[in-house]
C-alpha positions as CSV (number, residue, x, y, z in Angstrom):
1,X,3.9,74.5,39.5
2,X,7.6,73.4,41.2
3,X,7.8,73.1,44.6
4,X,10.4,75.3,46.4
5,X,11.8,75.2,49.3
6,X,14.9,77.1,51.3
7,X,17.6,75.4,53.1
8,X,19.4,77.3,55.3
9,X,22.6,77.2,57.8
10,X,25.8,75.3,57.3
11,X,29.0,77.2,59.6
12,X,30.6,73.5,59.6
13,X,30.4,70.0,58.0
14,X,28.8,68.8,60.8
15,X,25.7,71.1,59.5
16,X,26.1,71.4,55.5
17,X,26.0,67.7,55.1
18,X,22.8,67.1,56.6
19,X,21.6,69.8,54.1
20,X,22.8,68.6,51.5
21,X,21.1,65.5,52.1
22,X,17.7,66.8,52.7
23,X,18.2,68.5,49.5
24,X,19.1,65.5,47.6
25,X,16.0,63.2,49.4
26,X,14.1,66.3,48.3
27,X,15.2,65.7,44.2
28,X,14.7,61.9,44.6
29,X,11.1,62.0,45.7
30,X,9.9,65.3,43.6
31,X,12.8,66.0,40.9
32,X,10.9,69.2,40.1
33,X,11.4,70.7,43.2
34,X,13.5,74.1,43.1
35,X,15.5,74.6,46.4
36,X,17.9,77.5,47.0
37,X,20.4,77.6,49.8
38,X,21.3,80.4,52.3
39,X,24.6,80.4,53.6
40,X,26.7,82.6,55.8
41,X,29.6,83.9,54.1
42,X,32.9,83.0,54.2
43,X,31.6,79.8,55.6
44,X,32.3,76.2,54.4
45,X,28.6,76.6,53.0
46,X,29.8,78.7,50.0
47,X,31.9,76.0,48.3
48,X,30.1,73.2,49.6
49,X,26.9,73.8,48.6
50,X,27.7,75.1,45.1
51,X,30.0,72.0,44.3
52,X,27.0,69.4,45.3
53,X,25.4,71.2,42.6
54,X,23.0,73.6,44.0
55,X,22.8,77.3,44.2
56,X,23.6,79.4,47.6
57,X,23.1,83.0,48.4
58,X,25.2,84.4,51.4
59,X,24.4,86.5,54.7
60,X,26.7,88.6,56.1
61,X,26.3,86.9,59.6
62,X,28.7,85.2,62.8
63,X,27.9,83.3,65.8
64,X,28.3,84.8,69.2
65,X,32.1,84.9,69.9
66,X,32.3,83.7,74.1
67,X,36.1,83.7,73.7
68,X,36.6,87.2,72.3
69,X,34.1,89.4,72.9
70,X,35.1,92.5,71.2
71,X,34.3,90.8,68.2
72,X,30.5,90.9,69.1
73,X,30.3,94.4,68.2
74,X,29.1,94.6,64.7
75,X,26.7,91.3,65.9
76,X,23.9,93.8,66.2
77,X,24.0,95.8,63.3
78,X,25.1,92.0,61.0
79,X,21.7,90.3,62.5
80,X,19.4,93.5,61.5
81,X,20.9,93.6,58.2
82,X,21.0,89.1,57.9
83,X,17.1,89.1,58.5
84,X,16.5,92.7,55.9
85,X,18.6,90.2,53.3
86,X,16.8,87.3,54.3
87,X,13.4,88.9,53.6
88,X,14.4,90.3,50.4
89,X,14.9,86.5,49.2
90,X,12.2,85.1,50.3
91,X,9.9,87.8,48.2
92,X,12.2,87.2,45.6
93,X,12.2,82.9,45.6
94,X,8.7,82.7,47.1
95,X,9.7,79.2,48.6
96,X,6.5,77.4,49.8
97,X,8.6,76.0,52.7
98,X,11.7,76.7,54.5
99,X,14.3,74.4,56.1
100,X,17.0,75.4,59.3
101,X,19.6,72.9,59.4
102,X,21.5,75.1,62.1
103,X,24.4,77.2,61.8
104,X,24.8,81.0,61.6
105,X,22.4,81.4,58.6
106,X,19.3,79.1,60.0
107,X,18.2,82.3,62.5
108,X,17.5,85.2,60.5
109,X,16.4,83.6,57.6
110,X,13.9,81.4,59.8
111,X,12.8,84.4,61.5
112,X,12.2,86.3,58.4
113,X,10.3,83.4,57.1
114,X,8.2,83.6,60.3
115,X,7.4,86.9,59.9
116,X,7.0,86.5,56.1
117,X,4.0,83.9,57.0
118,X,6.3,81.1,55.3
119,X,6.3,77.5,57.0
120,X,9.5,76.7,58.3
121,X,11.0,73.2,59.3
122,X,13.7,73.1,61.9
123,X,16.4,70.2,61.8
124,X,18.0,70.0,65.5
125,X,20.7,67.2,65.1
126,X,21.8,67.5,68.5
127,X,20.3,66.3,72.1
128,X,20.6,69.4,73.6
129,X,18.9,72.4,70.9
130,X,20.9,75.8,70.7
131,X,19.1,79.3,72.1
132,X,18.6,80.3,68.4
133,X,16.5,77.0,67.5
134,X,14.6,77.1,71.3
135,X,13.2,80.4,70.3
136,X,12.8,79.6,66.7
137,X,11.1,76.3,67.7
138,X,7.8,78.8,69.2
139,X,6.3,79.3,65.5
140,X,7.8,76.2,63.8
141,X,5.2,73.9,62.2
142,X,8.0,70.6,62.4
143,X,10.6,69.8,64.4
144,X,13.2,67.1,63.6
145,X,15.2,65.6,66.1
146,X,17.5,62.8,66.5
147,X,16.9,62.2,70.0
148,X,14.5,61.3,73.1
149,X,14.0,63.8,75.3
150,X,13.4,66.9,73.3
151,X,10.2,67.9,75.0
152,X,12.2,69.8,77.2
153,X,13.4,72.6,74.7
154,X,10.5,72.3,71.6
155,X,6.2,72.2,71.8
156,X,5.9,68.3,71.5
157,X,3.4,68.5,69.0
158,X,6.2,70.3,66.1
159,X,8.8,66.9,67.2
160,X,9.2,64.1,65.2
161,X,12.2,61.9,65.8
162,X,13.7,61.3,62.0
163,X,17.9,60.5,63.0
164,X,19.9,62.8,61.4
165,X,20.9,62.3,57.7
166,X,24.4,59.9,57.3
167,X,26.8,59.8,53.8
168,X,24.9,55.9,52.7
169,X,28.3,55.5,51.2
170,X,30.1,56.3,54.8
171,X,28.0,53.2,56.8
172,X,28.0,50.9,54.0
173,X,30.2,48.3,55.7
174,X,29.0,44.6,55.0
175,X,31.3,42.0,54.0
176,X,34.0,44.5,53.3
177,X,36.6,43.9,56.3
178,X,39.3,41.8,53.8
179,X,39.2,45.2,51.4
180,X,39.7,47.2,54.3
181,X,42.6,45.2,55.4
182,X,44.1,45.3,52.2
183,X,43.5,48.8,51.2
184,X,45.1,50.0,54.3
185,X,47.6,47.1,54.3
186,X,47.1,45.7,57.5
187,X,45.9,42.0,59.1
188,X,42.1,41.0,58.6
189,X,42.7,39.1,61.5
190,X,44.2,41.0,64.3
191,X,42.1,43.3,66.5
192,X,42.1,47.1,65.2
193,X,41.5,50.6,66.9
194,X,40.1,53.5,64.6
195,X,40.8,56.9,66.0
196,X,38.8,59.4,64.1
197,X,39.1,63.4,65.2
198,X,36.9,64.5,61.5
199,X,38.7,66.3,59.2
200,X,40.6,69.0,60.9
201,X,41.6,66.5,63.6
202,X,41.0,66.6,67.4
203,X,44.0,67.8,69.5
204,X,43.3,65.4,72.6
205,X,42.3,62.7,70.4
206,X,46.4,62.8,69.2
207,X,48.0,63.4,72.4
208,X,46.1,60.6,74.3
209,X,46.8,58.0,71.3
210,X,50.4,59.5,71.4
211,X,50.5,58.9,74.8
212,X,50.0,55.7,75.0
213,X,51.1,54.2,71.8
214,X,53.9,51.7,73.3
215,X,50.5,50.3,75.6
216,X,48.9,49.9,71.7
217,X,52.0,48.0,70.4
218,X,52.7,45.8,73.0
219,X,48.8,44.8,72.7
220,X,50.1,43.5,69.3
221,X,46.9,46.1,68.3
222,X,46.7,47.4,64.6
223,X,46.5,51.2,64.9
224,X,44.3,53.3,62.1
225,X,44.6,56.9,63.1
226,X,43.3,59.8,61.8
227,X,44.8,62.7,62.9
228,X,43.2,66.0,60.6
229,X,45.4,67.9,58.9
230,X,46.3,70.7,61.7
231,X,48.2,67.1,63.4
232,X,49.0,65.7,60.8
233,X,52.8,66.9,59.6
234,X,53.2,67.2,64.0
235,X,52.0,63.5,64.4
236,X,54.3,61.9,61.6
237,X,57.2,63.8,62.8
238,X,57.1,62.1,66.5
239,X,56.0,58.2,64.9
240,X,58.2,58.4,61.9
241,X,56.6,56.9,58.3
242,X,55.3,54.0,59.8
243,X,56.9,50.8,58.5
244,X,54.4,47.9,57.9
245,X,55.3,45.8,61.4
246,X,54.6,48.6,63.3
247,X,50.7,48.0,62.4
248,X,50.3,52.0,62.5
249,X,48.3,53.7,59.8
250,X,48.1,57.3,60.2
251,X,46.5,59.7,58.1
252,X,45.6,62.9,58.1
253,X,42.0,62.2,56.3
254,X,40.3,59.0,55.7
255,X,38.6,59.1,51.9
256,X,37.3,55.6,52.5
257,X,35.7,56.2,56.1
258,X,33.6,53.1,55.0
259,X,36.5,50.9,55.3
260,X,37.8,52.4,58.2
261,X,34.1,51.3,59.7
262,X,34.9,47.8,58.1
263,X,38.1,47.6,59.7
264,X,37.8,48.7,63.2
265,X,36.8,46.2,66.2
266,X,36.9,49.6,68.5
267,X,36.4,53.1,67.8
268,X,37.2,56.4,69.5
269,X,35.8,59.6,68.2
270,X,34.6,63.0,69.0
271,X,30.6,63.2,69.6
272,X,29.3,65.1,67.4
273,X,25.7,64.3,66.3
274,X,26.0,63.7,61.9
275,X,29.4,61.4,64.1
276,X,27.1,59.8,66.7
277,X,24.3,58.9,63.8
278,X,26.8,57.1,61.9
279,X,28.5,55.1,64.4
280,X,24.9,54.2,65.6
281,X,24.0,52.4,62.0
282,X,27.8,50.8,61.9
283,X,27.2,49.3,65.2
284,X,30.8,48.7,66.8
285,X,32.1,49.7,69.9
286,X,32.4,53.2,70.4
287,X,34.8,55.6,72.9
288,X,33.5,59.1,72.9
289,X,35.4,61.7,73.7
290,X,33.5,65.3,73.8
291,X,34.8,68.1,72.3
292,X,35.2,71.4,75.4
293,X,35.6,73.9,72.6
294,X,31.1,73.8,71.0
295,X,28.8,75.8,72.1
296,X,26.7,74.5,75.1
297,X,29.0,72.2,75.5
298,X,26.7,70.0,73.2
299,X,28.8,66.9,72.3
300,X,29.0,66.2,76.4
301,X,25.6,66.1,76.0
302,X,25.0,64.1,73.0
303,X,27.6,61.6,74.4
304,X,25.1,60.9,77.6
305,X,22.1,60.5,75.5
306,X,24.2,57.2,74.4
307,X,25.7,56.6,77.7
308,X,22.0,56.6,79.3
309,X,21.3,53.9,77.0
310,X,24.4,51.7,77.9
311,X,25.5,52.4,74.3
312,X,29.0,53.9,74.8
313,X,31.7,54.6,76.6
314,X,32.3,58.0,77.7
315,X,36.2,59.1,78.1
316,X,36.3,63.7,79.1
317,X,38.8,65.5,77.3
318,X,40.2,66.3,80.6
319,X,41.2,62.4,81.4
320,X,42.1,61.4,78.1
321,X,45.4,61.5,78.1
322,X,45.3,59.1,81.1
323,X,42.7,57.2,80.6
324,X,42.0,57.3,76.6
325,X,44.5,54.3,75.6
326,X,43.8,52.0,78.8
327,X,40.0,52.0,78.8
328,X,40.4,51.0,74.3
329,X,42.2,48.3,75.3
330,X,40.1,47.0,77.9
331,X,37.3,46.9,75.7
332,X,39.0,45.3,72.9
333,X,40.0,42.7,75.5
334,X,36.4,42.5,76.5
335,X,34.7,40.3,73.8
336,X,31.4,40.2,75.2
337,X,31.4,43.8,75.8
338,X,32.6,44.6,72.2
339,X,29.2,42.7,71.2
340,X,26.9,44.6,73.7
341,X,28.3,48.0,73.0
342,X,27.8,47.2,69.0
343,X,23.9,45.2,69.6
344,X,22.9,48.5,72.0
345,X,24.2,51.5,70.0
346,X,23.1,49.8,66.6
347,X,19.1,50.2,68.2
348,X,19.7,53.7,68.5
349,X,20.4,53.8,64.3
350,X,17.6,55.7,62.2
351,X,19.1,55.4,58.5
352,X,16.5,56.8,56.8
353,X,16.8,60.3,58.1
354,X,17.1,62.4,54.7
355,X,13.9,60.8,53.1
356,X,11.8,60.9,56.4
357,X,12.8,64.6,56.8
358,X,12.3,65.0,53.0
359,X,8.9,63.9,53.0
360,X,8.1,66.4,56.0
361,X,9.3,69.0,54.0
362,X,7.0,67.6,51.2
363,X,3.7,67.4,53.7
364,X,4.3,70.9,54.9
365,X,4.5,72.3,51.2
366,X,1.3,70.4,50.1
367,X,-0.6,72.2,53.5
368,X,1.2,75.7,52.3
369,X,-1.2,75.1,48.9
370,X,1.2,74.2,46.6
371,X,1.4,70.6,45.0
């Protein structure tokens, strides 16, 4: 008989993609293995998943909202009725195994598989674990993490440190710096800054670059900026179209995020952990900049599991503005810093997450009995 296993959360990129991916390692290693996703709907989940070819059934659930909390009222009543739903698939798919990739799906259909005496996997990607996966984390039979440390929030005997899953076609950089500089038409031998804020930009991220662009140009710096399309229309407005000597490319998404890699000599991004585990494996200097706005203030968090390790340099959203443009340029300037900031992050890389966590998956099904 086909194996089958559940994946479920998703909510943002940060979390679908990493699904995705297990799902795919999953296919590669047993083709015959049926897997069904559970989504939250109206979430990104419900396109995404569908259009990677795999099927998805949605929960009427939502996160906690800390901002506005009249919104929480129907919280109680969505959660009762998320894990009722949740059950009623399970009997329905009887999956041998289920996965929680986080996001607003992951708790009530763990905890119905809990209660539903179906082995469940949790993913945590970041370095500091949400409430939901803390208390789901008491009757998981794995844990995967992507960082040291997690003894503190999980029973050490679930953790296994896997990385967290990266697009292969993202980090695959080698020998590719001349394309880069000629798909994005600048020199392949002047000194470049990538500013990356992920696909619906990061608002500090533009105003600090903004801020100090005159400081970039009279670097004589190339400029490849990323600005997500909420800055986008905003950013171009202020700069202009960017004529070729002004060594400014901005965009509002980058589909070749390989050749940005390629092209950069610095990079300065958010810190969010799918983020952090590809900048690891492309090993070049890296600015992180935490996003406030998360929950747990996570990225903060997952930025000082690097910074403990020497591996980056930590910029708040508070200083940016000030600070942001200056510190990029002094470690551009800094060639033997560039190299130890690229040789310490790139031994924090695990590039085989998706297979590692895809055999897991695979162990745990052939203890359920099946296989």
């Amino acid at each position: 008989m086909p194996k089958k296993v559940i994946i479920s959360g998703g909510g943002t990129g940060g979390h679908i993609f990493p699904a995705v991916a297990i799902a795919d390692a999953l296919k590669r290693l047993e083709p015959e293995t049926e897997i069904l996703f559970v989504g939250a709907i109206g979430r990104m989940e419900m396109e995404r998943v569908p259009a990677a070819g795999y099927q998805v059934i949605g929960l009427d659930i939502q996160g906690f909202q800390r901002k506005q909390l009249f919104k929480n009222i129907l919280l109680p009543y969505k959660i009762i009725s998320s894990v009722l739903k949740a059950r009623s698939v399970i009997k329905s798919f009887k999956p041998d195994v289920a996965v929680g990739v986080g996001g607003y799906a992951s708790g009530p259909l763990l905890f119905a598989a809990g209660q539903m005496k179906v082995p469940y996997l949790i993913q945590e990607q970041n370095s500091y674990a949400g409430i939901t996966n803390k208390w789901l984390a008491k009757k998981a039979a794995r844990i995967c993490v992507a960082f040291d440390g997690m003894e503190q929030f999980f029973p050490p005997a679930a953790i296994m440190i896997t990385g967290n899953p990266v697009r292969s076609e993202s980090v695959d950089i080698a020998g590719k710096r001349g394309e880069a500089a000629a798909f994005f038409g600048l020199s392949a031998e002047k000194r470049t800054i990538l500013v990356t804020g992920g696909s619906l930009g990061a608002r500090t991220l533009n105003a600090s670059v903004l801020a100090g662009l005159e400081k970039i140009m009279a670097a004589d710096v190339q400029l490849i900026w990323q600005t997500g399309k909420f800055y986008y229309k905003g950013i171009i407005e202020k700069v202009g179209n960017q004529p070729k000597d002004l060594r400014i490319r901005v965009l509002e998404f980058l589909q070749r995020m390989d050749l940005a890699y390629a092209m950069a000599d610095v990079i300065i991004s958010r810190a969010g952990a799918g983020t952090i585990a590809e900048l690891c494996i492309v090993k070049k200097p890296v600015i992180l900049v935490p996003s406030p706005n998360v929950a747990e203030d996570h990225q903060t968090k997952n930025a000082l599991a690097l910074v403990k390790n020497d591996a980056t340099v930590l910029v708040t959203d508070a200083e940016a503005e000030n600070k942001l443009v200056d510190t990029a340029l002094q470690v551009l300037g800094d060639p033997e810093k560039c190299v130890q900031l690229g040789e310490r992050i790139g031994k924090l890389a695990l590039p085989m997450a998706d297979e590692v966590i895809a055999n897991e998956v695979l162990k745990l099904v052939k203890q359920h009995g099946a296989g």
